[in-house]
C-alpha positions in Angstrom: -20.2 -3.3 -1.2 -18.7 0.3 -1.3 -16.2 -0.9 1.0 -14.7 -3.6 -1.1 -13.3 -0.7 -3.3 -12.2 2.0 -0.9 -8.4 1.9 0.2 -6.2 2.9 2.9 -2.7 4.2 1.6 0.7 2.8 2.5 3.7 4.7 3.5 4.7 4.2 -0.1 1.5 6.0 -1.7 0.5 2.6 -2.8 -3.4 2.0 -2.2 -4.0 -1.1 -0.8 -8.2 -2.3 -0.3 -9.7 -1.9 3.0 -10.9 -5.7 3.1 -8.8 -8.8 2.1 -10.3 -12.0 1.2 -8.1 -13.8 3.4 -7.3 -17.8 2.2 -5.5 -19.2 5.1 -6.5 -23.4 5.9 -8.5 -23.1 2.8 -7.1 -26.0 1.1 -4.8 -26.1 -2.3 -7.2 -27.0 -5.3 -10.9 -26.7 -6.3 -11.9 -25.6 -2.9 -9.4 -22.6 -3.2 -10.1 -22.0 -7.0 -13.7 -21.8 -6.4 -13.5 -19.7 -3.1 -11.6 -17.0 -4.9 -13.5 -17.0 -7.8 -16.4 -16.4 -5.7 -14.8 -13.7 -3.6 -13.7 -11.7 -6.9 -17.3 -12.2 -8.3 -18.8 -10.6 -5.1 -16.3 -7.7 -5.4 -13.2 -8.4 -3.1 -10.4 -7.0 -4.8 -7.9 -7.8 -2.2 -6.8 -11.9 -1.9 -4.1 -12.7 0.5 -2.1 -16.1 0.7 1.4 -17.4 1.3 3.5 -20.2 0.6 3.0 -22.1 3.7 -0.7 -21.9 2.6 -0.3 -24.6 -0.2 -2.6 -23.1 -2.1 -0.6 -20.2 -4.2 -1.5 -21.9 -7.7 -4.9 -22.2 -7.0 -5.3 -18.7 -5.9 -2.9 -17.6 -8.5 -5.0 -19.4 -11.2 -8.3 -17.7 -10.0 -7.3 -14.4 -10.5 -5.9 -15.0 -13.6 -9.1 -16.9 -15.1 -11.6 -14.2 -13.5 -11.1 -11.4 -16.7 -10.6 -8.9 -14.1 -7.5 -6.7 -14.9 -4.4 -7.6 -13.0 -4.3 -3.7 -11.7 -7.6 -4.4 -10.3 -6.7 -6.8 -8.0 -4.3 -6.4 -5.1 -2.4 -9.8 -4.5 -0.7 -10.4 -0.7 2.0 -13.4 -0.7 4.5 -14.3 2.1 7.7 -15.4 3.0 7.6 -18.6 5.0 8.4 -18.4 8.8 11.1 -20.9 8.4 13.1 -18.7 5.8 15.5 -16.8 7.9 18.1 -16.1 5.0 18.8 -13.8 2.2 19.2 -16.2 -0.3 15.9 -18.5 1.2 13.7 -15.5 1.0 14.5 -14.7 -2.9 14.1 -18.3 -3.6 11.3 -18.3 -1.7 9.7 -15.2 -3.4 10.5 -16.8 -6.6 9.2 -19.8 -6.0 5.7 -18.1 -4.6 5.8 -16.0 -8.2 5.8 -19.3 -10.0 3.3 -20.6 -7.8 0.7 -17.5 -8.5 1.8 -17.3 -12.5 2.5 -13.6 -11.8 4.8 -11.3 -12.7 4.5 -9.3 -9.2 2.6 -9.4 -6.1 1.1 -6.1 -4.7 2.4 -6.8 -0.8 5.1 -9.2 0.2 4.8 -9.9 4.1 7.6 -11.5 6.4 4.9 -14.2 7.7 6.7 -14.2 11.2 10.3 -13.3 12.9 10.4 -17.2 14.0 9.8 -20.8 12.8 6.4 -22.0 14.1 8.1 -24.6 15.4 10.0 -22.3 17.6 7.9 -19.3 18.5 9.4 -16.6 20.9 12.3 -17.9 19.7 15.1 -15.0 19.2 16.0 -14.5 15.4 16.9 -11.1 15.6 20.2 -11.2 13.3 18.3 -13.4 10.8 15.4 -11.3 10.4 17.9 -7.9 9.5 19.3 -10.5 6.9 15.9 -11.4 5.5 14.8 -7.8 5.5 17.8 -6.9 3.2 16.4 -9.2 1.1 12.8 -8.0 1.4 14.1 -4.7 0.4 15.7 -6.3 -2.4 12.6 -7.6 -3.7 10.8 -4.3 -3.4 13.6 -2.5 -5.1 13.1 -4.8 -7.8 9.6 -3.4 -8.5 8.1 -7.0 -8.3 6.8 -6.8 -4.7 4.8 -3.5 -5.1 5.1 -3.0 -1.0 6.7 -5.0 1.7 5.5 -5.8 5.5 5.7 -8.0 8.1 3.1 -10.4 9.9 3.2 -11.5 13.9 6.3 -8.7 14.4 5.8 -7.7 18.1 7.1 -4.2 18.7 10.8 -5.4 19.9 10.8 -7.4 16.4 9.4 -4.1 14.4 12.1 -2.1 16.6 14.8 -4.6 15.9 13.9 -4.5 11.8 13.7 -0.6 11.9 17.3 0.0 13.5 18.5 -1.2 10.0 15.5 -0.7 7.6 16.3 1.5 4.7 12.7 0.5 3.4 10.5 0.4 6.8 7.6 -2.0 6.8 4.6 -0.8 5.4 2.2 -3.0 7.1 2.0 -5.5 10.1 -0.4 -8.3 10.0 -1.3 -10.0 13.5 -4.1 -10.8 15.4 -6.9 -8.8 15.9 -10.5 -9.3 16.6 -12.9 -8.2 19.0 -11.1 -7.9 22.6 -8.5 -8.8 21.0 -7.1 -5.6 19.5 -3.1 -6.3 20.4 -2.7 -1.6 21.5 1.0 -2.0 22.2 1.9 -3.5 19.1 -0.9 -1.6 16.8 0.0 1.6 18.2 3.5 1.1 17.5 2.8 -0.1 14.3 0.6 3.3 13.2 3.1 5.1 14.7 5.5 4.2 12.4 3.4 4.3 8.9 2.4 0.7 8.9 -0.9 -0.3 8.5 -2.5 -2.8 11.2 -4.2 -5.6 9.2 -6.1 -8.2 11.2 -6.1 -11.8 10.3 -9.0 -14.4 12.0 -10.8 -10.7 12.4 -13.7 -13.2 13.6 -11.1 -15.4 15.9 -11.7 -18.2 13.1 -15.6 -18.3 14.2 -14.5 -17.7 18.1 -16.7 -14.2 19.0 -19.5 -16.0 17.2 -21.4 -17.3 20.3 -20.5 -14.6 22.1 -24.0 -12.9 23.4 -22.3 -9.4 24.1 -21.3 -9.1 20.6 -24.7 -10.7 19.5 -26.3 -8.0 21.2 -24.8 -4.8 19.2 -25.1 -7.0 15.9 -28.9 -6.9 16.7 -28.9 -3.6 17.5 -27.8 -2.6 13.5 -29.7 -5.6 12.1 -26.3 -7.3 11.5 -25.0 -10.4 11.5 -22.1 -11.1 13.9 -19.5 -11.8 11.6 -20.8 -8.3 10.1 -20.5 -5.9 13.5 -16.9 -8.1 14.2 -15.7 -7.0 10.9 -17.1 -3.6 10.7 -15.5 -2.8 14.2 -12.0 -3.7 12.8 -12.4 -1.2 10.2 -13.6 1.7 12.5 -10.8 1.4 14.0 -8.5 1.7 11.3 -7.7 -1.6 10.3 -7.7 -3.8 7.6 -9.5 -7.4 8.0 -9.1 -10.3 6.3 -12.3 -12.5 6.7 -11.9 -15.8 5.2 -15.1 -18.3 4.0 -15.8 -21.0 1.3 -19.1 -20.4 0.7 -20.6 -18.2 -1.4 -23.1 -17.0 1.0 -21.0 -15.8 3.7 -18.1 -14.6 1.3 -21.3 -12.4 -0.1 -22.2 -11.7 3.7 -18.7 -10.8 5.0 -19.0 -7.9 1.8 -22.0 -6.2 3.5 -20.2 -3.8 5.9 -21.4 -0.6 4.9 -23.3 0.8 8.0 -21.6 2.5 10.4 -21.3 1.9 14.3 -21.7 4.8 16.6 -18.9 6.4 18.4 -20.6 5.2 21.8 -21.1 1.8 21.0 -17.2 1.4 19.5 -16.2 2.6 22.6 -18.2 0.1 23.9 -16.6 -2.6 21.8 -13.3 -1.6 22.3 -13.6 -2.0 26.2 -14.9 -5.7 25.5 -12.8 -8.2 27.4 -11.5 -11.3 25.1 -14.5 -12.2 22.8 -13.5 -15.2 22.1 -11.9 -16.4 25.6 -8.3 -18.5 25.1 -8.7 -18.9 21.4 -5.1 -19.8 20.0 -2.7 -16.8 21.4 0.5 -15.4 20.0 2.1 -15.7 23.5 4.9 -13.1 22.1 2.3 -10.4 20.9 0.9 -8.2 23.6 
């Protein structure tokens, strides 16, 4: 459980943890109260949510019932898709505040440069407005660091031609075969961090006997070699369960995997075949 408290470092010198328990289609309510209070009992220090997640107050109200200090517990929020405004994203931001009963959030992400409803979609000029206010935020001091999520590098190019605050992390999709090099190494070569959400393709590279066979190799589960490999190569993941045995399992990621078999991994083709995407990340 080592890992749960190491950190990478953002551009900013703020030290975010390694592993995020990550609370996306994990329903607003008990289900979400209980899951986070389970995840901070077995040592995550790292929860990340957003607006569009519906469950901000439930998440919100399990960190601030667990007695851990607030400074003890990094907090990830974001800005809806559909908010392509200056004005929309404070009141947005505000609203997520309310939502969470905090004062600030640790990392404030841009959760994508277009509606769902209209992905590929061009929003270039809207996106420099939203940024402004991103920066805003930040400047504010209640957003300790700002990012974006499923930015591909024309959208991370587009933001930076204006940024006077770059993005200090980018949060796409990232699993095993799945590791998105054009967009990750534009990302790290630009100070953001790369953090991987449905590291385990939402249960996708489960079945798949390849991946089965290097778990067995370390006496590992699966899940465990999936999320391990996301952090050897630099990356943050954000595993997401409800039960308290595989939130506990999903903490158990201090072995290490040799340089061989990592290249190995790395060379995998698409571990979990079509499973759902981003047509506009590549």
């Amino acid at each position: 459980m080592a890992i749960l408290t190491s950190t990478y470092q953002l551009a900013n010198g703020v030290q975010i943890p390694k592993v995020a328990f990550g609370t996306w289609q994990i329903p607003g309510g008990d289900t979400a109260y209980q899951a986070v209070r389970a995840a901070l009992k077995a040592g995550y220090r790292h929860i990340d949510t957003a607006l569009a997640y519906r469950n901000e107050a439930s998440v919100g109200k399990a960190i601030r019932d667990s007695g851990i200090p607030r400074e003890q517990i990094f907090v990830t929020t974001k800005l809806p898709a559909e908010t392509k405004s200056y004005q929309g994203a404070l009141a947005d931001f505000d609203e997520s505040l309310k939502n969470l009963g905090l004062d600030y959030v640790d990392l404030y992400l841009v959760h994508a440069p277009w509606p769902w409803s209209q992905v590929g979609r061009v929003y270039d000029e809207a996106n420099l407005e939203v940024w402004q206010a991103m920066e805003a935020i930040y400047d504010s001091g209640r957003a300790k660091a700002i990012g974006v999520s499923n930015f591909a590098v024309r959208d991370l190019k587009n933001v930076l031609k204006q940024a006077t605050v770059a993005p200090m992390v980018n949060q796409i999709q990232y699993y095993l075969g799945f590791t998105e090099p054009k967009i990750t190494q534009f990302s790290e070569d630009h100070d953001m961090l790369v953090e991987a959400y449905s590291p385990l393709a939402t249960g996708g590279v489960l079945d798949n006997p390849q991946v089965q066979a290097y778990a067995d190799k370390y006496g590992v589960s699966v899940a465990q070699l999936a999320l391990r490999f996301v952090l050897q190569n630099g990356v943050l993941p954000l595993p997401k369960a409800v039960t308290p045995a595989h939130i506990t399992a999903n903490t158990q990621l201090d072995f290490t995997i040799s340089d061989a078999d990592m290249a190995a991994l790395n060379a995998l083709p698409d571990a979990a075949g079509a499973y759902m995407h981003n047509s506009t990340q590549g």
